[in-house]
C-alpha positions in Angstrom: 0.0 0.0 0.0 1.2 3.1 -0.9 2.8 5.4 2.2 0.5 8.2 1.7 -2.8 6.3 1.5 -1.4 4.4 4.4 -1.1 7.3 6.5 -4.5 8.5 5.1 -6.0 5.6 6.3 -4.7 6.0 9.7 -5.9 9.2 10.3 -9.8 8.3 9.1 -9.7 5.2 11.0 -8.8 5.3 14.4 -9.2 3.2 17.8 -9.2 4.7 21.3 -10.8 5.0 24.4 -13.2 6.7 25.3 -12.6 9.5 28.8 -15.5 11.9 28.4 -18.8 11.5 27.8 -21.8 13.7 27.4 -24.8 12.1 26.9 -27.1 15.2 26.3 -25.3 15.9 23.1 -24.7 12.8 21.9 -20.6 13.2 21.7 -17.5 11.4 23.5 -13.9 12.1 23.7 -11.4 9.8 22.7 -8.0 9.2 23.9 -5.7 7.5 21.3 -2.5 5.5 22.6 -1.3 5.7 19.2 -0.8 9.5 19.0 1.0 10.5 22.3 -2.2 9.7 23.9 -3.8 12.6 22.1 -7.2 13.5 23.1 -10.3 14.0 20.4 -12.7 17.0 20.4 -16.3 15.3 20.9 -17.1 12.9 18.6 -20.8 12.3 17.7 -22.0 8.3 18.8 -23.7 6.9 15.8 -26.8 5.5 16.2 -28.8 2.8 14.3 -31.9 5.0 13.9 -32.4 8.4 14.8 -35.6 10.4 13.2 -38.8 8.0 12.7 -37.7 5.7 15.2 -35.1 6.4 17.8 -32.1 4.3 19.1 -29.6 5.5 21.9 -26.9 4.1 23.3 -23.5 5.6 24.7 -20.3 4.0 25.8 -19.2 4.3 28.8 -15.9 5.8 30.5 -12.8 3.4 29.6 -14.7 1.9 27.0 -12.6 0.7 23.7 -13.9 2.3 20.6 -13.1 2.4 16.7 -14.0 6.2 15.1 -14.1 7.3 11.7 -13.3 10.6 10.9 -14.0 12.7 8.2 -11.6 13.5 5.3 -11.2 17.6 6.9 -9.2 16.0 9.7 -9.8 14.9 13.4 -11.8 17.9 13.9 -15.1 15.7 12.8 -15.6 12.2 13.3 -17.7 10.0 14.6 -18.0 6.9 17.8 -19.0 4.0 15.2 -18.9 1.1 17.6 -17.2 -0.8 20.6 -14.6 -3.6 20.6 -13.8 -6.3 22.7 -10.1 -6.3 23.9 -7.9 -8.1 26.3 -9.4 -6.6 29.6 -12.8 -6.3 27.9 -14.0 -10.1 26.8 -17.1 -11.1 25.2 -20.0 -12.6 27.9 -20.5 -15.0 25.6 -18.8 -17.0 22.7 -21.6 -19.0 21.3 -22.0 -17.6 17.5 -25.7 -18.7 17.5 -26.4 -16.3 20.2 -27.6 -12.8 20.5 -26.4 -11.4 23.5 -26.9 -8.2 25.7 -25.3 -7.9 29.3 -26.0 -5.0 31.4 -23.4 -4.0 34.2 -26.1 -4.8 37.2 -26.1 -8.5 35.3 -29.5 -7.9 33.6 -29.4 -10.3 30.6 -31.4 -10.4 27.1 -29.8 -13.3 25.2 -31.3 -15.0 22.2 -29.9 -18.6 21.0 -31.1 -19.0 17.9 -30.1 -22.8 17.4 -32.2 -24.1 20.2 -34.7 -21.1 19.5 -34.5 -20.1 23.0 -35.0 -16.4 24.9 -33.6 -16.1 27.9 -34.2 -12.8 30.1 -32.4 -12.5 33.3 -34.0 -8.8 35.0 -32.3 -7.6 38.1 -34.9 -5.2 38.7 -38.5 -4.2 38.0 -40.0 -4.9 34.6 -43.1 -2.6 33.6 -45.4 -2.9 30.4 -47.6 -0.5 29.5 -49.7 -1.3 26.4 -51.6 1.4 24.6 -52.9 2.9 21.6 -56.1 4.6 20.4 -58.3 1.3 20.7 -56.4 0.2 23.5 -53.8 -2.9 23.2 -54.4 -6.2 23.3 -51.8 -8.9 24.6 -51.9 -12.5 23.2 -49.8 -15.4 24.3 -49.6 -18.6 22.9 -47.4 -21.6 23.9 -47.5 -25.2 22.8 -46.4 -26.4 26.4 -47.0 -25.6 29.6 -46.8 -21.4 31.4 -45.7 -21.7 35.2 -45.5 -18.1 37.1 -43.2 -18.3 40.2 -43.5 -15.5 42.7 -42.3 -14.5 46.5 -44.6 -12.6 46.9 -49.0 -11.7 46.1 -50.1 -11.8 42.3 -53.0 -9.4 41.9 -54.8 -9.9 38.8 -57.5 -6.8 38.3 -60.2 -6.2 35.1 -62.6 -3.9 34.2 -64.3 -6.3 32.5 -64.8 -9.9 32.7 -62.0 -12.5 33.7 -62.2 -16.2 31.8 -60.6 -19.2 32.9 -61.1 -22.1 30.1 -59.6 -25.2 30.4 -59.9 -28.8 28.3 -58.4 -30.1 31.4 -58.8 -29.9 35.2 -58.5 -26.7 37.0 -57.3 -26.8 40.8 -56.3 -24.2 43.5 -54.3 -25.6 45.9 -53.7 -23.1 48.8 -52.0 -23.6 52.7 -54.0 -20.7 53.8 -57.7 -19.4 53.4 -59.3 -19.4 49.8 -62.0 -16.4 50.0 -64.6 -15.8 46.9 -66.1 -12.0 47.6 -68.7 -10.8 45.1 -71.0 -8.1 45.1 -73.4 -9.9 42.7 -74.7 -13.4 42.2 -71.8 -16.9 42.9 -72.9 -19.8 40.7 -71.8 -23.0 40.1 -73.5 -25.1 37.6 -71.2 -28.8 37.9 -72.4 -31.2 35.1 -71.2 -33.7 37.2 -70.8 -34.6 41.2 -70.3 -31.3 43.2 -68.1 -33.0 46.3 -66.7 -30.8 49.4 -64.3 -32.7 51.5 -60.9 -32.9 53.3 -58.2 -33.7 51.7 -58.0 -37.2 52.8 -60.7 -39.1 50.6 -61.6 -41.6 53.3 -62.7 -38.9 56.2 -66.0 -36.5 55.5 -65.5 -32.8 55.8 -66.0 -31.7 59.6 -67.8 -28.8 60.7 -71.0 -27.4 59.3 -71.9 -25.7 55.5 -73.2 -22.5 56.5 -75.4 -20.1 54.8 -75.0 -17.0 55.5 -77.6 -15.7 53.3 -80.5 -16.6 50.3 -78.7 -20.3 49.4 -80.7 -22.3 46.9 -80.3 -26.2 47.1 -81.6 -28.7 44.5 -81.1 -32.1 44.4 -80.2 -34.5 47.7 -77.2 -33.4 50.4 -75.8 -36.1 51.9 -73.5 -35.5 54.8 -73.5 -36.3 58.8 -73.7 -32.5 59.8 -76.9 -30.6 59.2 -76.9 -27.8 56.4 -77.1 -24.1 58.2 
């Protein structure tokens, strides 16, 4: 390659790290080993979209970066991307997966081979859906959904809530099950309605109590009367 394009080349493409940062306008300063550690004058961080649709992202402090600048010198340039480096290694080195890492661990990672997506969140997670009709969230799985939680799931509608299944439906609870309604509770079994304890061979102790209008067709059998 000839010297002068050489040293042309150079000078548009260049890799540093980054020592300033300001994210209001976009721009970060560059220090380049290279050049007697010569600093940059703020270069603008490109982003993937920035008019329609809006990206962002800034690197941080320390960070290695490769610039381009413009062909007037390194008084314009720009922050195209990071690199990984000795200190800096990749989370991951699985080339079927898409991985993103945050510094408090938080992890988005995508494998495409076993078509997996795997979200690790270190902190809250909110969702807010809306539009001019509203939003509508549909979710369909071919095996089964399990929701693990420490603490109370509250599950509130302004409208009606529908449990369907093919299948059995159970609650299984250590403490109290309460059913409050201001309106009407019906249940309309097509088979046996059974209450009992939870060992099959001893009846349920302690009386059925009414506390209001209760409507009973068909026999009750039971040794305790019906209040």
């Amino acid at each position: 390659m000839d010297a002068t394009v050489a040293a042309a080349m150079r000078d548009i493409f260049r890799v540093g790290e980054v020592t300033e940062v300001d994210a209001e306008k976009c721009t970060a300063r560059v220090t380049f080993p290279d050049t007697d550690d010569a600093v940059s004058v703020p270069l603008v961080v490109a982003q993937r979209k920035t008019h329609k649709d809006k990206d962002f992202w800034m690197p941080d402090v320390g960070e290695m970066v490769a610039c381009l600048f413009l062909a007037t010198g390194p008084i314009a340039g720009f922050i195209m991307f990071a690199i990984y480096n000795e200190i800096d290694i990749p989370p991951v080195t699985d080339p079927d997966k898409r991985h993103i890492q945050y510094e408090d661990e938080t992890v988005f990672e995508y494998d495409r081979k076993e078509h997996k997506l795997t979200v690790e969140l270190k902190g809250d997670a909110v969702i807010n859906i809306e539009g001019e009709d509203g939003g509508e969230v549909a979710v369909a799985v071919k095996k089964g959904v399990t929701i693990t939680t420490e603490a109370a799931v509250v599950i509130g509608a302004e409208e009606d809530i529908t449990i369907t299944a093919e299948g059995n439906i159970g609650i299984d609870a250590t403490g109290n099950i309460n059913i409050m309604s201001t309106g009407n509770t019906k249940l309309s079994p097509t088979g046996t309605f059974e209450i009992s304890k939870q060992t099959p061979a001893t009846p349920a102790q302690g009386p059925l109590n009414c506390l209001s209008n209760c409507l009973f067709a068909g026999p009750l059998h039971g040794g305790n009367t019906v209040a």
